[in-house]
N, C-alpha and C positions, 0 to 999 in steps of 0.2 A: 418485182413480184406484186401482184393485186392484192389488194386487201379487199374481201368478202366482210361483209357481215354476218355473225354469225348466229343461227335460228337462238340461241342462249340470251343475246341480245334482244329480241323483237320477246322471247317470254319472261323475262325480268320488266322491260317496260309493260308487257299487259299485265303482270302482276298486282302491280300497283292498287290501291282502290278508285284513284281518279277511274282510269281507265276502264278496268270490272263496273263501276258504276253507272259506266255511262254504257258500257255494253248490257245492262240488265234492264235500263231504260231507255233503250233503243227503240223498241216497237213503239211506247209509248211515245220518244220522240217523232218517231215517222207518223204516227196519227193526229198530232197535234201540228206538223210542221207548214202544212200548203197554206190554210186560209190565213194564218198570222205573216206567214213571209208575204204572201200577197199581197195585203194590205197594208200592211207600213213600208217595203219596199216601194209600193207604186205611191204612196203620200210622202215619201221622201224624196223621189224621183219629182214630184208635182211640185213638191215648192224647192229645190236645190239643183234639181235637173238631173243629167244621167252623167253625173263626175265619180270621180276616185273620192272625193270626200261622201257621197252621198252613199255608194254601194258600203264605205267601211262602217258608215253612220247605220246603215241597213241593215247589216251582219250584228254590228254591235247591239241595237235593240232587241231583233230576234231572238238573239240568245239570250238576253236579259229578260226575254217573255216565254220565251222554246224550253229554256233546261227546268222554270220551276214550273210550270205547267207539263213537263213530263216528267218529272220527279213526283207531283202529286198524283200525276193519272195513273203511273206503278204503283204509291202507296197506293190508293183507293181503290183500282181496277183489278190490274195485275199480281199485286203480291198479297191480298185474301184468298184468291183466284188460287195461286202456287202455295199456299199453306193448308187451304179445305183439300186440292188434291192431295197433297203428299201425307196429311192427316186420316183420309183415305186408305192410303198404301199401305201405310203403316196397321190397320184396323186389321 
């Protein structure tokens, strides 16, 4: 007999706040994400070459530069933005 996963499983893990988190600073990741991986990927790639330590060394930075540069760009952009509208709604 297969064992399925079950949809109860995938909405207990999105429950979480990691997850919710990072789902609510999404757009803001996706706007901050091109010109930062570009640039330290390819200066990593320049002085280490195009290896398995350099790509994790790439990943590593990015997200030490990608999550709190889209965590501010939500507080400051996005979530005044979602508080005047629903302020709004509520009027």
């Amino acid at each position: 007999m297969e064992r399925h996963l079950q949809p109860v499983y995938f909405a207990r893990a999105l429950s979480h706040s990691v997850p919710q988190a990072i789902g609510r600073w999404s757009y803001s990741l996706y706007l901050w994400h091109w010109w930062p991986c570009y640039f330290i990927a390819t200066s990593i790639a320049g002085r280490l070459g195009h290896t398995l330590l350099a790509q994790y060394l790439s990943l590593s930075v990015v997200l030490l530069f990608l999550i709190p540069a889209g965590w501010l760009s939500y507080q400051w952009l996005e979530a005044p933005y979602f508080r005047q509208s629903r302020a709004k709604e509520s009027s």
